[in-house]
C-alpha positions in Angstrom: -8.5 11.0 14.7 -7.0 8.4 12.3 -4.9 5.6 13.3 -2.1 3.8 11.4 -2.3 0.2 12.4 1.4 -1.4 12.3 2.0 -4.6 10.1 1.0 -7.1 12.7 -1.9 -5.7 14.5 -3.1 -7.1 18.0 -5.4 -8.8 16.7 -3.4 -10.7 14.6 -0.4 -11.1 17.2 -3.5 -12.5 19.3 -4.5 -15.3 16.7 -3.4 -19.1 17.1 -1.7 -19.7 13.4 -1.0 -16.7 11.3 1.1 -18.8 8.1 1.4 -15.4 5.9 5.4 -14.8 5.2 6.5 -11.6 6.9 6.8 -8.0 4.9 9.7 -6.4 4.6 10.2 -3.2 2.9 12.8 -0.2 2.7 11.3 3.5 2.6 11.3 6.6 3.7 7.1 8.7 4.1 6.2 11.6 5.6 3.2 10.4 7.6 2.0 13.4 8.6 1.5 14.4 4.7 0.1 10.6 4.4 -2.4 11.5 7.5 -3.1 14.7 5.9 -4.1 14.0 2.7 -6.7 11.2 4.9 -8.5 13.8 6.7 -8.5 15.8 3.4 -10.5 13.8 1.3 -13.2 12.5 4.3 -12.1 8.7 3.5 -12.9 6.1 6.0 -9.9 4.2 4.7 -6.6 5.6 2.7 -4.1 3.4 1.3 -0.4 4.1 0.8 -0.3 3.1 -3.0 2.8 3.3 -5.7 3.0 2.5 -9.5 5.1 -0.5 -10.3 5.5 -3.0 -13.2 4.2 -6.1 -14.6 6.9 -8.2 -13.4 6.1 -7.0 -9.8 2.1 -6.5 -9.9 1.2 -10.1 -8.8 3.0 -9.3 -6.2 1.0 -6.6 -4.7 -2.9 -5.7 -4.2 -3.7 -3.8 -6.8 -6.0 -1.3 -7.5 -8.3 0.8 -9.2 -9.1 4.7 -9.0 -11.1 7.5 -10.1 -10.7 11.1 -11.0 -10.8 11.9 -7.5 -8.3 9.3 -6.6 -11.2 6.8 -4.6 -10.1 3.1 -5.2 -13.0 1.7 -7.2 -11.4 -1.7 -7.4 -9.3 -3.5 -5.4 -7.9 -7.1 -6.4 -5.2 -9.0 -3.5 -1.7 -10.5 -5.7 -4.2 -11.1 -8.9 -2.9 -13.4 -11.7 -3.5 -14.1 -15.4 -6.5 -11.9 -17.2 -7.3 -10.7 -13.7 -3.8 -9.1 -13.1 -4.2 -8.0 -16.5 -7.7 -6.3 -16.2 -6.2 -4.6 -13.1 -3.9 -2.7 -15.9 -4.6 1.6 -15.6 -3.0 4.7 -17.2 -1.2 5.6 -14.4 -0.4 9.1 -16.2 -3.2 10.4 -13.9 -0.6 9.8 -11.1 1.7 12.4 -12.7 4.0 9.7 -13.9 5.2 10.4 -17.9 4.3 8.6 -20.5 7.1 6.2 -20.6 7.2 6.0 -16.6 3.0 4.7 -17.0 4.1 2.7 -20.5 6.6 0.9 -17.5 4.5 1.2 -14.8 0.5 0.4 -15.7 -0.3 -1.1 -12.2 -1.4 0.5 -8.6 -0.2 -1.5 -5.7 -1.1 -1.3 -2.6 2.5 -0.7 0.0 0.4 -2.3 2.8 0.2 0.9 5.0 -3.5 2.4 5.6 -4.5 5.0 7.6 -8.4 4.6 9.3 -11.1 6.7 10.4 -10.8 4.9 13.8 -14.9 4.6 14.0 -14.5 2.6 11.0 -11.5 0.5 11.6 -13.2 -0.6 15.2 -16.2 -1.2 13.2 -14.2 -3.2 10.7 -12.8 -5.1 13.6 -15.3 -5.5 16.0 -18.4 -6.3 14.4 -18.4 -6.1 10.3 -15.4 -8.3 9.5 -14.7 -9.5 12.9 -13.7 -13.4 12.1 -11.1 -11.4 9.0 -7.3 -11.6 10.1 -5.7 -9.6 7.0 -6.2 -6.1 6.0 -5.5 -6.1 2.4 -6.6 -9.7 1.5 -9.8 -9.9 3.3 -10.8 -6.6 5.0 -10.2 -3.6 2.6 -11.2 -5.6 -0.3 -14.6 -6.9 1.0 -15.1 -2.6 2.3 -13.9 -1.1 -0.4 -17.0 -3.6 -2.5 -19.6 -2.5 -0.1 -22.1 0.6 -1.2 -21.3 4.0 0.7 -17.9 2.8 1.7 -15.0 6.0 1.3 -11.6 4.1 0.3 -8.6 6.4 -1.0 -5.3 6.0 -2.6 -2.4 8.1 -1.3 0.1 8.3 -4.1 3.9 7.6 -2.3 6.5 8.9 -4.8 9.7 8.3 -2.9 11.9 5.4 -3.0 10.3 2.5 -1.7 11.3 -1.4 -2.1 10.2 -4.7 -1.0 13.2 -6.7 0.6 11.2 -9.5 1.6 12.7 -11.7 -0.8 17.0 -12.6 -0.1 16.9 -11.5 -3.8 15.0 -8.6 -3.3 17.3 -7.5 -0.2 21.1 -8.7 -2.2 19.3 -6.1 -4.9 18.1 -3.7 -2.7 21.3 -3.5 -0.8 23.4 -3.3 -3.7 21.9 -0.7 -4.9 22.9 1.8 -1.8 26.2 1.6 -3.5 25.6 3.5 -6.8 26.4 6.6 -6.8 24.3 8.5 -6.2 22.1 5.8 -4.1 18.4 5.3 -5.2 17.9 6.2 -1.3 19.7 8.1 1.2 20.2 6.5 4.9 21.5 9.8 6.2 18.8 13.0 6.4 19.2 15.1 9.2 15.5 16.0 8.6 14.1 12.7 8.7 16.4 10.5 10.7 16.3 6.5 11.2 16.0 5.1 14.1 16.8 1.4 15.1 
């Protein structure tokens, strides 16, 4: 059965000095269509991935994927001609042709489900002396020969508030009518 890992994981709760900045973000999945599509496509690893914009890519791990939608390429926050090289048509994600024009980049949302042989391989013994999912571990797996990592394409709203910018942006826009994202579904409620 596949696990989904939470942003801090034991093992990085258990280190001495962990000096990322936190991740904050604002969404709504289904993670039982996320876990789905997983099991699915046989991948030891899937990441939850969205399109998003040059102004935004550095931001973000990006990737790379095939027909069959297995990451090919992964690059963590890349800059300059990397960022650049990291460029896709993202019209193979469904998007139009003036949603990929605006949005020719594949980030990672930092949410993965595992084949859980894998992730306590991963842990235990291939990357154990790692502490970060997408900077070290998923990069340096995805590289290796044999290794199964997928993209699961997330087309719901989804923002990063990490930022006070980011959150005075975010927030303001729950008051346009009709909001970019609902806090009320009696289907899918939030809990706090």
């Amino acid at each position: 059965r596949p696990i989904t890992p939470g942003i801090l994981t034991s093992k990085q709760k258990n280190r001495k000095s962990n000096k990322k900045k936190p991740f904050f973000f604002r969404y709504r999945m289904d993670y039982a269509k996320f876990v789905e599509h997983h099991r699915a496509t046989g991948a030891d690893i899937t990441i939850g991935c969205l399109p998003v914009d040059p102004e935004r890519a550095s931001d973000f791990g990006l990737m790379k994927v095939d027909g069959s939608g297995k990451v090919v390429e992964f690059a963590e926050k890349p800059k300059g001609d990397a960022l650049t090289a990291m460029q896709v048509d993202t019209t193979a994600l469904g998007l139009s042709p003036a949603e990929a024009a605006d949005k020719p980049y594949i980030a990672s949302m930092g949410i993965y489900v595992f084949k859980k042989s894998v992730l306590t391989d991963l842990l235990t013994a291939k990357y154990a002396d790692c502490n970060d999912f997408g900077g070290e571990i998923i990069p340096k797996y995805a590289a290796s020969s044999g290794a199964h990592v997928g993209a699961y394409l997330f087309t719901g709203y989804w923002e990063d508030i990490g930022t006070i910018k980011s959150f005075f942006d975010a927030n303001l826009a729950l008051a346009q009518h009709p909001p970019r994202f609902e806090f009320y579904d009696p289907a899918a409620p939030i809990y706090t």
